[in-house]
C-alpha positions in Angstrom: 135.8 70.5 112.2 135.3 74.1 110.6 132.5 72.7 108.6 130.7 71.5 111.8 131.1 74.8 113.2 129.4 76.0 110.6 126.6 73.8 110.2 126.2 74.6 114.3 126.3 78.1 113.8 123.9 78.1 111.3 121.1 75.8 113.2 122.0 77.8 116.3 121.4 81.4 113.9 117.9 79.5 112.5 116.8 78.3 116.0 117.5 82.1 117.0 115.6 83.6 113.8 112.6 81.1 114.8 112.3 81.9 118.7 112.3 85.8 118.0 110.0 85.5 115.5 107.7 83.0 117.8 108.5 85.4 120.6 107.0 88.3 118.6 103.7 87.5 119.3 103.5 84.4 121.4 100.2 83.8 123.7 100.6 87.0 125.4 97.6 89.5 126.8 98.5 91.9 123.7 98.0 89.6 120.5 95.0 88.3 118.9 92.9 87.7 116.2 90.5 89.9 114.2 87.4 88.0 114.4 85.1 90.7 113.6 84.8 93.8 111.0 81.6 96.1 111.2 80.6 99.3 110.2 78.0 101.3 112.7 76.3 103.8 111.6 74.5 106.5 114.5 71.2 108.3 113.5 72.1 111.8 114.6 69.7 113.4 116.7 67.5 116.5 116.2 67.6 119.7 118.2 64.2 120.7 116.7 65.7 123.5 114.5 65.7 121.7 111.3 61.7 121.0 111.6 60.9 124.6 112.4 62.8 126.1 109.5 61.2 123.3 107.6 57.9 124.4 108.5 58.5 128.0 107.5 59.3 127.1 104.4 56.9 124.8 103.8 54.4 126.5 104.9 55.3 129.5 102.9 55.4 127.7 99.3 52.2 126.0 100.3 50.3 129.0 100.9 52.1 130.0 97.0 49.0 127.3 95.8 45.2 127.8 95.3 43.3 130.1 96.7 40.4 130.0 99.7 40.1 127.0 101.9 42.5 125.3 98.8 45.5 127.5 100.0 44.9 126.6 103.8 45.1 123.2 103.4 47.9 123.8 101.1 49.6 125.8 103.7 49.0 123.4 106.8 50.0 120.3 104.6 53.5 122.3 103.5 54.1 123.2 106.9 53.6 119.7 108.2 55.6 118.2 105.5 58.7 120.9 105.7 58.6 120.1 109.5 59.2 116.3 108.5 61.2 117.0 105.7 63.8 119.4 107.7 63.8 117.0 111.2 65.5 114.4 108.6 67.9 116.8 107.4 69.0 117.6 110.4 69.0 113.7 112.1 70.9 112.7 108.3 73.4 115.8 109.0 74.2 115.1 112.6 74.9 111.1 112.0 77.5 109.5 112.2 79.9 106.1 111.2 81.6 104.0 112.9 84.2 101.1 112.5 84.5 98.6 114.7 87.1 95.9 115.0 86.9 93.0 117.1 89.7 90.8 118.5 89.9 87.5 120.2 93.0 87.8 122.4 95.5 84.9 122.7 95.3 84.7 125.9 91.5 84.3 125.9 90.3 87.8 126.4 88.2 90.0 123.6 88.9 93.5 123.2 86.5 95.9 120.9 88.5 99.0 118.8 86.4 101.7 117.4 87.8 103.7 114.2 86.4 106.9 112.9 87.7 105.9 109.4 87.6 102.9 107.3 90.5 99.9 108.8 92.2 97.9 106.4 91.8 95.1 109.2 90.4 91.8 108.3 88.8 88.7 109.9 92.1 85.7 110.7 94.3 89.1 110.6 97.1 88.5 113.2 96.9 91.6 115.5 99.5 93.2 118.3 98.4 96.3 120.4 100.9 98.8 121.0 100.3 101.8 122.8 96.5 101.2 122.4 97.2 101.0 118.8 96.4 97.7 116.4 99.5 96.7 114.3 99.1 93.9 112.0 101.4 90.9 112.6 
């Protein structure tokens, strides 16, 4: 008699153990599926700034060459190529990367995350929002 206590105890304890742990994420609008893991990078934009001061300085180490219709050209064609030289600085320095998760939501939905820092988040990770928040199952 004891001992079938036991053994019911037991298989009631596992059935328990296996419903919470079911429960935990069951088809519900806040579990899913990473499906997708990209990284985004934004070309920053320019102001202008960065071409201009590029163009000074360009300009003024061209002129630094030849002499006569030689240091014009030399002049125009620093100018022209500080200008493009300092417009990418400037777009480089102002991008900017992003990491984007994807989920496909048990309950049918998709729902996009965006990260400012690398995610250790995989594709077939088992995912639970929380507060907005992803939290590996």
């Amino acid at each position: 008699m004891k001992r079938n206590i036991g053994y019911s105890l037991a298989a009631a304890a596992a059935s328990l153990a296996a419903s919470i742990a079911f429960a935990q994420c069951s088809p519900a609008p806040d579990c899913g599926t990473v499906v997708d893991v990209q990284t985004v990078k934004q070309e920053g934009q320019s102001s202008g700034g960065g071409a201009v001061l590029g163009g000074i300085v360009g300009g003024v180490i061209g002129h630094q060459v030849g002499s006569g219709r030689g240091n014009t050209v030399a002049t125009v064609a620093g100018a022209a190529g500080g200008a493009y030289a300092g417009n990418q600085i400037e777009k480089n320095k102002n991008s900017s990367v992003t990491y984007v998760v994807k989920l496909k939501m048990d309950n049918g939905g998709n729902r996009t995350f965006n990260f400012a820092q690398p995610t250790s988040f995989q594709v077939g990770d088992k995912i639970k929002v929380v507060d907005k928040k992803l939290t590996k199952q």
